[in-house]
PAMAR-450860 format. One line per field, with one value per atom (N, C-alpha, C): residue number from 1; chain; x, y, z. Coordinates in steps of 0.05 Angstrom, whole numbers, plus 5000, padded with zeros to 4 digits. Each point is the difference from the previous one (the first is absolute). Layout:
! PAMAR-450860
n	c(NUM/...);
chain	c(A/...);
X	c(X/...);
Y	c(Y/...);
Z	c(Z/...);
This chain:
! PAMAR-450860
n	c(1/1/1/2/2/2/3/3/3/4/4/4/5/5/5/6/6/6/7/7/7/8/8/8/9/9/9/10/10/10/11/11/11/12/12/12/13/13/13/14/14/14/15/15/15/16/16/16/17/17/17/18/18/18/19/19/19/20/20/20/21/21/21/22/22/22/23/23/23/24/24/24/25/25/25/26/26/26/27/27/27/28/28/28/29/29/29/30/30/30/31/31/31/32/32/32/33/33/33/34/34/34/35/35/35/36/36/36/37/37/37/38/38/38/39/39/39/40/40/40/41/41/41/42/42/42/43/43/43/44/44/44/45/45/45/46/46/46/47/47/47/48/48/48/49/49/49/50/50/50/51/51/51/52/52/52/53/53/53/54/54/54/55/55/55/56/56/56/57/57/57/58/58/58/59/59/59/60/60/60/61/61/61/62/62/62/63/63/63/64/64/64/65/65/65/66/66/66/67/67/67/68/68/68/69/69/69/70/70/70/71/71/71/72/72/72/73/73/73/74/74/74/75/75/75/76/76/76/77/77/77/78/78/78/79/79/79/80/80/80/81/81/81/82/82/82/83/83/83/84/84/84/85/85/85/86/86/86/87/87/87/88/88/88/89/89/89/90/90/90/91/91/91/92/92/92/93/93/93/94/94/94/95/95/95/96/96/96/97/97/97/98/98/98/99/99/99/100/100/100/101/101/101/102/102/102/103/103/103/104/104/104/105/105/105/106/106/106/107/107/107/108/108/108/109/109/109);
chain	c(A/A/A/A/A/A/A/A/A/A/A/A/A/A/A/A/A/A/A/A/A/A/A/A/A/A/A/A/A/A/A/A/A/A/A/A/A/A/A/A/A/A/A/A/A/A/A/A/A/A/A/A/A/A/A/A/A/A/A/A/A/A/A/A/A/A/A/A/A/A/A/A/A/A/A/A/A/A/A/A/A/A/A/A/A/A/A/A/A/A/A/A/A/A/A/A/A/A/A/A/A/A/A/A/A/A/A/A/A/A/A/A/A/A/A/A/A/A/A/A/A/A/A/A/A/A/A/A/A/A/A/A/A/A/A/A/A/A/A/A/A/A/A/A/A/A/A/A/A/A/A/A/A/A/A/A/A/A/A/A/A/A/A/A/A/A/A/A/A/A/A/A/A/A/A/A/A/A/A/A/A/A/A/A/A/A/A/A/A/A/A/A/A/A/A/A/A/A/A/A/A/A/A/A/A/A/A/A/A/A/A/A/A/A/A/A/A/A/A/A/A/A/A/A/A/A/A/A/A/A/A/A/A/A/A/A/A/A/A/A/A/A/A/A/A/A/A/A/A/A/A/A/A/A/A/A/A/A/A/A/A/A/A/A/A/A/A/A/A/A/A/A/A/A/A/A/A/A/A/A/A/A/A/A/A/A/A/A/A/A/A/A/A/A/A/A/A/A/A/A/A/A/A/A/A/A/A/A/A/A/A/A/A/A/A/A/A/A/A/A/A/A/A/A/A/A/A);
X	c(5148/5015/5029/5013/5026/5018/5031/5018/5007/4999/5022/5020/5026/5020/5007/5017/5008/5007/5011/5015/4977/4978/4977/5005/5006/4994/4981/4977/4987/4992/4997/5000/4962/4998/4975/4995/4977/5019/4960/4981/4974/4989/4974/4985/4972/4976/4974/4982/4979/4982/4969/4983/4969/4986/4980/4999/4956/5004/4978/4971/5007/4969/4995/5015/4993/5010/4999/5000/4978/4979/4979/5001/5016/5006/4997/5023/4998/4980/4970/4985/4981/5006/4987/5011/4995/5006/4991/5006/4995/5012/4994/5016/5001/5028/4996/4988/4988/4990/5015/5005/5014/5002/5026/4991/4990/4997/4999/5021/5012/5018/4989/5017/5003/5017/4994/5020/5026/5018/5010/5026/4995/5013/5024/5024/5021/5007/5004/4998/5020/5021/5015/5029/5013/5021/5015/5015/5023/5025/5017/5028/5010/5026/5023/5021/5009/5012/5001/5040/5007/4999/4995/4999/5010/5024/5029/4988/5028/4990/5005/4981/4986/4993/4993/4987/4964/4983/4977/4978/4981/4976/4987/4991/4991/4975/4975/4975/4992/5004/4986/4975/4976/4979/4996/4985/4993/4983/4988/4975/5003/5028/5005/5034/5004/5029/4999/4995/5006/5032/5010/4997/4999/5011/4996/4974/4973/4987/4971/4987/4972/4995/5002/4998/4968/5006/4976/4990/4982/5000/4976/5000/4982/4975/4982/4974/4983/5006/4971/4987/5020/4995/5004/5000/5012/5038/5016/5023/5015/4987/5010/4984/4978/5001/4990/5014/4998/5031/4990/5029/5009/4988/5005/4999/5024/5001/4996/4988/4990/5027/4999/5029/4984/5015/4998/4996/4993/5005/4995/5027/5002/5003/4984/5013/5003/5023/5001/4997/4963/5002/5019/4994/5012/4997/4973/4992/4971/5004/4980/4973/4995/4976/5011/5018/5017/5025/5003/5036/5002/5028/5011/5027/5001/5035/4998/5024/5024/4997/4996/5009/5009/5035/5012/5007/5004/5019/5025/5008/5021/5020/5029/5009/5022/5001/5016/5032/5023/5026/4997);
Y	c(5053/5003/4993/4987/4982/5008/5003/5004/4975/4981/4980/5000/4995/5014/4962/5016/4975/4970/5006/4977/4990/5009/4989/5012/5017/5007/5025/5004/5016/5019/5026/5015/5014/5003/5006/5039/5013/5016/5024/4982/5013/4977/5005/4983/5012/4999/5010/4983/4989/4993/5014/4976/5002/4982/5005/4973/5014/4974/4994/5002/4992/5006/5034/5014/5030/5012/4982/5010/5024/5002/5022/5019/5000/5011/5004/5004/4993/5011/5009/4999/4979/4975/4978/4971/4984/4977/4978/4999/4991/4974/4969/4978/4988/4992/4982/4975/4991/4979/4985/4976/4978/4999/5000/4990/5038/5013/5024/5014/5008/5024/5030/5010/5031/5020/5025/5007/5016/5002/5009/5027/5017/5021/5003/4998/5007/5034/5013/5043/4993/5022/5017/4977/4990/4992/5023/5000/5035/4985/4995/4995/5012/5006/5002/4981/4984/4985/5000/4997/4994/4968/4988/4973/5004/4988/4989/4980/4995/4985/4969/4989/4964/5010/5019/4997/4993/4990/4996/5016/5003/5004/4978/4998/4983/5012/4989/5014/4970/4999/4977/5013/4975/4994/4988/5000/4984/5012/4974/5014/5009/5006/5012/5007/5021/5013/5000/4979/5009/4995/5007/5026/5026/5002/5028/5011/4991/5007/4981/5010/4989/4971/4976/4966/5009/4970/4995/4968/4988/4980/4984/5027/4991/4978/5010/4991/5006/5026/5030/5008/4987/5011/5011/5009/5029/4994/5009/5006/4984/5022/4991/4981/4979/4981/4972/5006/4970/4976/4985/4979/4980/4996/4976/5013/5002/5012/4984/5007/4992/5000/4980/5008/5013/5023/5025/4981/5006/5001/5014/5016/5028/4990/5014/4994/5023/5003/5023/4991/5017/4997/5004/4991/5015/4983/5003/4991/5023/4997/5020/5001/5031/5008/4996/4989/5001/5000/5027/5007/5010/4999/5007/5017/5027/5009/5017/5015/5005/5037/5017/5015/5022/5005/5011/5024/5032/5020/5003/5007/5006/5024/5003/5026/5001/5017/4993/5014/4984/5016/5025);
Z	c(4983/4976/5007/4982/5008/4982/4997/4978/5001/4981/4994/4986/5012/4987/4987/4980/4978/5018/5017/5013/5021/5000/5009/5024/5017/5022/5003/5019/4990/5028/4993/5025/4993/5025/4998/5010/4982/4992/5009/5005/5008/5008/5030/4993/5008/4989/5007/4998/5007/5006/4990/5003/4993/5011/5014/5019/4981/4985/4987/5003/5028/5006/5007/5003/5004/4963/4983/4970/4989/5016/4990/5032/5002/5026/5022/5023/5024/5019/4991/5013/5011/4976/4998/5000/4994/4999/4988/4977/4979/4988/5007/4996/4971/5000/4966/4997/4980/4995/4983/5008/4990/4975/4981/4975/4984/5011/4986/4994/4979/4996/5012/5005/5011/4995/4981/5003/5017/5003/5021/4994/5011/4989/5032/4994/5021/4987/5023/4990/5035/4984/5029/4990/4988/4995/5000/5011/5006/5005/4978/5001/4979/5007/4967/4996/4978/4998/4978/4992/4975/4994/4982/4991/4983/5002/4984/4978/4977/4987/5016/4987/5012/5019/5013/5013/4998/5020/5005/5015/4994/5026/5004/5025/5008/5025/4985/5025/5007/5038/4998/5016/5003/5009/5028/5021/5018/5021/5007/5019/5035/5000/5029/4990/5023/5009/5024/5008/5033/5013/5012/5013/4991/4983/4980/4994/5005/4992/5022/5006/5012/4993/5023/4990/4987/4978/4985/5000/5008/5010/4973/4984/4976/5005/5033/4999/5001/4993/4989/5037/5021/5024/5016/5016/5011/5010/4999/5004/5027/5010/5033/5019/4981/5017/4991/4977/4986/5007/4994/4997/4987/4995/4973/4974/4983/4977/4976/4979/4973/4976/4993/4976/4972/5001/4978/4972/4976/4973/4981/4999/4983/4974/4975/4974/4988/4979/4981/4976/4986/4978/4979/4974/4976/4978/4999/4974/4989/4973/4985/5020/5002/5015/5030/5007/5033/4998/4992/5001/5025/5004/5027/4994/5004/4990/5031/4986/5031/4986/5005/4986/5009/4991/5027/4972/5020/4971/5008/4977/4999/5000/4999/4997/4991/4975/4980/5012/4982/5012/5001);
C-alpha cells in the first residue's frame, strides 16, 4: 500500500504478501492453473496514515519481493533449488462478476 502524494512522489507505507500456492493453506500446495481467476484476499494490513487532499492510494501487485520477502521463481518448484525463473502474469480483475476493491476503514476527526 503506497501514498501518492500530489506531486507524484510516493512513499510506501505496508507491504504483505500471499504467495498463492499456499491460498488454501500452508499445509498444502496447491498450484494455479493458467488462465483461471482466483480469488485473493490480502488480511494483516496494519498502518495509520493520514491522506491529504490529492492525495492517492496505490496497491500494487507482483509475483515476488525479493529481498523482502522469500524469491519466487514462479515454476510451481521447490524454492531452493530451482534456477531458471518463469515471467509472472498478474491481472486485476474488475469487471461485473470479477470485482476487485481495496477496502481500508476509517477514522473519523
Amino acid at each position: 500500500m503506497i501514498d501518492v502524494y500530489p506531486d507524484g512522489r510516493a512513499f510506501n507505507l505496508y507491504d504483505a504478501m500471499q504467495r498463492l500456492r499456499y491460498r488454501e493453506g500452508y499445509d498444502r500446495s496447491v498450484l494455479l492453473l493458467p488462465g483461471k481467476v482466483y480469488p485473493v484476499e490480502i488480511t494483516g494490513l496494519v498502518a495509520g496514515n493520514y491522506f491529504g487532499p490529492g492525495h492517492r492510494i496505490r496497491i500494487e501487485v507482483a509475483g515476488s519481493n525479493f529481498p523482502g520477502f522469500e524469491r519466487n521463481l514462479q515454476t510451481g518448484g521447490n524454492n531452493y533449488d530451482e534456477t531458471r525463473p518463469v515471467v509472472a502474469v498478474n491481472r486485476v480483475h474488475h469487471s461485473t462478476g470479477q470485482v476487485s476493491f481495496v477496502e481500508l476503514p476509517t477514522v473519523p476527526r
